[in-house]
C-alpha positions as CSV (number, residue, x, y, z in Angstrom):
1,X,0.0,0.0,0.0
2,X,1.7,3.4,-0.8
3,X,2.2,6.0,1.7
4,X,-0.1,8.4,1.8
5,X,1.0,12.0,0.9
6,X,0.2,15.2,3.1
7,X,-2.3,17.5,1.5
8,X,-0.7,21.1,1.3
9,X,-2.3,24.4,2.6
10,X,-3.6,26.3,0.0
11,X,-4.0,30.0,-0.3
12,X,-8.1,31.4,-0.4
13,X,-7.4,33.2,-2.8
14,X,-8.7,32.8,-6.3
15,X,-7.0,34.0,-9.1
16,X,-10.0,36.3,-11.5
17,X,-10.3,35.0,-14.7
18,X,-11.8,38.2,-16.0
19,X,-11.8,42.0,-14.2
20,X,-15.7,43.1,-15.3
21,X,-15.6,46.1,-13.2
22,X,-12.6,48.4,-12.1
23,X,-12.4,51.5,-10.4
24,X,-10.1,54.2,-8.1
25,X,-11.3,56.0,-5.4
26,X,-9.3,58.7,-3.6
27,X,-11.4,58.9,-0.1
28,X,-11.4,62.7,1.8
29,X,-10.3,62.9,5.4
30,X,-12.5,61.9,8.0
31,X,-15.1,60.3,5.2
32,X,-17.0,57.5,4.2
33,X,-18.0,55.9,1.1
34,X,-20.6,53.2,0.3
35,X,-19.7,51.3,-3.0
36,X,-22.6,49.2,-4.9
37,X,-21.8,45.9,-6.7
38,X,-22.5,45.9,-10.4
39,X,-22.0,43.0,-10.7
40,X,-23.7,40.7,-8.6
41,X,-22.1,36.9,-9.1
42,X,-18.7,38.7,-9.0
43,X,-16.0,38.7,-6.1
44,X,-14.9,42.2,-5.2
45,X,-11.4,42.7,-4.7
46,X,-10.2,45.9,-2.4
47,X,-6.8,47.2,-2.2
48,X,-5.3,50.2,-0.6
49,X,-3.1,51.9,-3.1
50,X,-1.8,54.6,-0.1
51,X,-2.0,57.8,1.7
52,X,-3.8,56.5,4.5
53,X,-5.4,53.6,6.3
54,X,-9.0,52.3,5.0
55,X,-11.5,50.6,7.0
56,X,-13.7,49.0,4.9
57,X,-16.4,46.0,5.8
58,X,-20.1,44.7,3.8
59,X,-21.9,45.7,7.0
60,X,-22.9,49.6,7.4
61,X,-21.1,49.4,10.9
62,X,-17.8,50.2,9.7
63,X,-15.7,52.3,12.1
64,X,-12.1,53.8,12.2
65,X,-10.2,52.0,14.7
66,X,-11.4,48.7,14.5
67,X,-8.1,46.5,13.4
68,X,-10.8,43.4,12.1
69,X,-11.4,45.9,9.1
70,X,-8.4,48.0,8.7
71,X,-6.5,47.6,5.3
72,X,-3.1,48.5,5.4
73,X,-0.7,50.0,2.4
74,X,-0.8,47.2,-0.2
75,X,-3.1,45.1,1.7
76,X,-6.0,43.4,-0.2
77,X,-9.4,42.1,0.8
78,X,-11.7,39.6,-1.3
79,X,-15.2,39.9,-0.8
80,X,-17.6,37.2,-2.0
81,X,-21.7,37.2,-2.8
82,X,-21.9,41.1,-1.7
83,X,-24.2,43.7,-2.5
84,X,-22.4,46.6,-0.8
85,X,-19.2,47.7,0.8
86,X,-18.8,50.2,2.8
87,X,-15.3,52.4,3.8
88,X,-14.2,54.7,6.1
89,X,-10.6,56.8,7.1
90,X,-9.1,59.8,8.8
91,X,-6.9,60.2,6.4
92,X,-6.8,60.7,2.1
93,X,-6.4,57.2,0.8
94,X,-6.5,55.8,-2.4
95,X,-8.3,52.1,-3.3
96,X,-8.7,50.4,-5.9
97,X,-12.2,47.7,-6.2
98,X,-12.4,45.5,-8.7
99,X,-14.8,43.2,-9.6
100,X,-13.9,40.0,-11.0
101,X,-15.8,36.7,-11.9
């Protein structure tokens, strides 16, 4: 009987096979924004491009401070089977959203 091999940890995240949706926001200090899906079936991608920390979540309770939704410099988030999202900062930064299926 052959030895059984150990199943490797893979990463959650899904490559896009096609971007149907892309866009750049530059947020104002001390703002928020509330972005609509166009596209409904797609995953939303959300990256902080810099100038400041985002706080971004698909529930309307998004606050500055809280580290659970905080994206840092570079940082990305995939959201999945969302209507909404919704961001807020203290500072000016840019983020890009992208909506891929």
């Amino acid at each position: 009987m052959a030895a059984r091999k150990k199943k490797e940890k893979t990463s959650a995240i899904v490559q896009p096979s096609e971007v149907v949706r892309e866009t750049t926001h530059q947020l104002l200090s001390h703002s928020q924004l509330i972005y609509s899906i166009f596209h409904a079936d797609a995953a939303v991608v959300v990256e902080n491009l810099g100038f400041g920390d985002v706080y971004v979540s698909d529930a309307p309770n998004v606050e500055i401070g809280n580290e659970q939704q905080r994206l840092l410099f570079k940082e990305q988030r995939i959201f999945n089977g969302v209507a909404k999202l919704f961001f807020a900062t203290g500072s000016e930064p840019v983020v890009s959203i992208l909506e891929v299926k």
